[in-house]
C-alpha positions in Angstrom: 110.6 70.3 96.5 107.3 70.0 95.0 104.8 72.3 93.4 103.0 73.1 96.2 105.9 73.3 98.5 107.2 76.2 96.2 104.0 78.0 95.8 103.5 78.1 99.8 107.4 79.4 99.8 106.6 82.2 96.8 103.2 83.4 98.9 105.4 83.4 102.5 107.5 85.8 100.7 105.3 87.6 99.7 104.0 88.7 103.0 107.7 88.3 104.7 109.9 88.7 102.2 113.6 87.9 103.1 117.1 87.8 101.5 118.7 90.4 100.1 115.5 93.0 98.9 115.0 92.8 102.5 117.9 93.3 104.0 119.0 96.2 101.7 115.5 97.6 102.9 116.7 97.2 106.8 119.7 98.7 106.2 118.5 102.0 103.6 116.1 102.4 106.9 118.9 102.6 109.6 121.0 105.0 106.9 118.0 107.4 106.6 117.9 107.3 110.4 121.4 107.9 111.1 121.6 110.9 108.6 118.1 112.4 109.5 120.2 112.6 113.0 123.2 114.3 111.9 121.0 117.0 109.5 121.0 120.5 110.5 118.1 122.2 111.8 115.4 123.5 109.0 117.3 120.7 106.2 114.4 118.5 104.4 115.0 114.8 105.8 116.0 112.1 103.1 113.6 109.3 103.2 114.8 105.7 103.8 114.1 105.2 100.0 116.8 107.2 98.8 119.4 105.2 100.8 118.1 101.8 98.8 120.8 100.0 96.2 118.6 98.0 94.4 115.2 98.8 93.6 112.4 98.1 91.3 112.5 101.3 89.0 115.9 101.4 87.0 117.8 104.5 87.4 121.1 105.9 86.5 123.5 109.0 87.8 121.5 111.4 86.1 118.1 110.5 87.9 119.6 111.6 91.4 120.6 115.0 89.9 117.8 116.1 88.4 117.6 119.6 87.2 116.6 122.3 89.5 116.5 119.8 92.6 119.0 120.7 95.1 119.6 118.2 97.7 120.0 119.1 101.7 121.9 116.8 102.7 
């Protein structure tokens, strides 16, 4: 593969990414959904971010029970 070649690849990704970032996005989206189904009426919705394993800001156990924030769900 030459330079180029990779360079065209890296901006194609870019605006289409694929692999596994992607995927895990598809699949945090069809979580959100399926839950945002099953919630009682009047519970707050989850977004599809919450359902994501791998993301770009680092978090540990501690960050998804913060103090004073009660989930719905």
């Amino acid at each position: 593969m030459t330079a180029q070649q990779f360079d065209e690849w890296i901006a194609f990704y870019q605006l289409e990414p694929f692999g596994l970032a992607a995927e895990d996005a598809e699949w945090a989206h069809w979580k959100a959904i399926y839950t945002n189904y099953h919630l009682k009426k009047g519970k707050r919705a989850p977004k599809p971010e919450k359902f994501l394993l791998f993301s770009e800001k680092k978090m540990d156990a501690s960050d998804y029970f913060e103090a004073g924030e009660e989930e719905d769900w």
